[in-house]
C-alpha angles and dihedrals in degrees: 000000000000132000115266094213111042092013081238131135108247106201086183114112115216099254085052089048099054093042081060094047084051089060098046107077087059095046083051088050087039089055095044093042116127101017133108118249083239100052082054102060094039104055110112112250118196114282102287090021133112134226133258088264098052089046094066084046092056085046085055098042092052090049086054090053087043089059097051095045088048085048103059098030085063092039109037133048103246095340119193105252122215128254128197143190103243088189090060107041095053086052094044098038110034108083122088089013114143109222099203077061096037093052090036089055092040087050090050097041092048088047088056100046092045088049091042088050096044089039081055095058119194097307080065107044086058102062119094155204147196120267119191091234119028107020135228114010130173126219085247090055089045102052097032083057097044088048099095093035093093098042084045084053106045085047089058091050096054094046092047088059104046088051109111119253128246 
C-alpha cells in the first residue's frame, strides 16, 4: 500500500523505522556541528527557504505535532489528528529561539514517542486516527513516513552550508 502522505512505497518496517528516528536527531546535530547559532540563522537559504537554523526548528516542531498525533491516537478512539502549516510556523516561530534548547527538546520528544510507539506494541501501531488532509493513518504509517525526514533534513543542511556565500 502506498504511503498516505508522499504516494510513495515505504519497504521500512516499523521497528526499522523507529531505530532510524532514533538516529536522526544525531545526524541533525552532526550536520549543524561547528557552527555559531548565529551563523546558523543567518546562512542564506534559496528564495522561499529557510536556514540551517530554521531547518532543526521545523525537525522539533514536527516532533511537537508528532507527539500530539501519537497521544491521542493512543488515547482516543479515531481521534481527529492535527495538521499545520510548516511554512507558517517557521516563519512565525523562528526568531529569538535558542538551538542548544530547540535540538535538546526534538531529541526528548522523539525519545518519548519512540518509547510510547514501541511501549504500544502491534496491536498500537495499528490503531489509527483522522487526519484533515490525508485521512486515516495509523501510528505505524506516521512514524514509517516520517523515518527518512530527519536523515533528508540533516542532508539539506550540509549542503546549505557548504554552498558558497555570496
Amino acid at each position: 500500500m502506498a504511503c498516505p502522505f508522499c504516494k510513495k512505497e515505504h519497504p521500512e518496517t516499523l521497528e526499522q523505522a523507529l531505530e532510524a528516528l532514533e538516529r536522526g536527531p544525531h545526524l541533525v546535530r552532526e550536520a549543524l556541528a561547528g557552527a555559531s547559532q548565529g551563523e546558523l540563522m543567518a546562512a542564506e537559504p534559496k528564495p522561499g527557504g529557510w536556514t540551517p537554523a530554521q531547518v532543526a526548528i521545523h525537525l522539533m516542531d514536527t516532533e511537537v505535532i508528532q507527539s500530539v498525533r501519537v497521544r491521542k491516537i493512543l488515547a482516543e478512539e479515531d481521534p481527529l489528528l492535527p495538521a499545520f502549516d510548516q511554512n507558517a510556523w517557521t516563519a512565525a516561530l523562528s526568531r529569538g529561539r535558542d538551538l542548544s534548547d530547540v535540538l535538546r527538546t526534538f531529541e526528548l520528544l522523539r525519545k518519548q514517542n519512540v518509547d510510547l510507539v514501541r511501549g504500544a506494541g502491534p496491536a498500537g501501531a495499528d490503531r489509527a486516527g483522522r487526519h484533515p488532509e490525508y485521512g486515516r493513518l495509523t501510528l505505524r504509517e506516521l512514524f514509517v513516513h516520517l523515518s527518512t525526514h530527519d536523515a533528508k533534513h540533516a542532508q539539506q543542511i550540509r549542503r546549505m552550508r557548504a554552498a558558497p556565500r555570496s
